[in-house]
C-alpha angles and dihedrals in degrees: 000000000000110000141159107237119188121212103243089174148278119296107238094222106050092019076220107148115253126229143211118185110223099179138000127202108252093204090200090055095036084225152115112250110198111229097221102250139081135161105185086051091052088049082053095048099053094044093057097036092252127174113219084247097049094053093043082054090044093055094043089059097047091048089050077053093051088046103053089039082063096054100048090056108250118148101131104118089232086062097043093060091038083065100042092053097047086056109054080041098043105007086162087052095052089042096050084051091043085056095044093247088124 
């Protein structure tokens, strides 16, 4: 089963890592299911002040972006940073390009 696991810690007694999972692969959907909890997403949110909403919404629109990067065929690390910069610069600008309004 494919998954996206996130490091928690290491458990003092065994010094075994210690694992959260973050998303498994639903084969009937062909997709990613999140599981509901992370703790490296709850560190971010409350870093940056983030609602729950507003981070679910946040990761929607980077993976349209990933998505449409996909699809367009970039893939060069060069443009893949290119991207990822524009966006945190000009996010209105990316996602204009990512809707075909540009």
């Amino acid at each position: 089963t494919k998954q996206l696991v996130e490091i928690v810690g290491i458990d003092p007694n065994s010094l075994e890592i210690i694992t959260n999972e973050v998303f498994r692969w639903d084969v009937t959907s062909d997709d990613f299911i999140f599981s509901g909890k992370s703790y490296v997403l709850e560190k971010i949110m409350v870093k940056i002040n983030y609602s729950q909403d507003d981070m679910r919404r946040e990761l929607r629109t980077r993976k349209r972006i990933l998505e449409w990067m996909v699809l367009n065929d970039i893939r060069k690390a060069d443009q893949v940073s290119q991207i990822v910069t524009e966006y945190y610069v000009r996010p209105n600008e990316i996602l204009a390009r990512v809707d075909g309004l540009r």
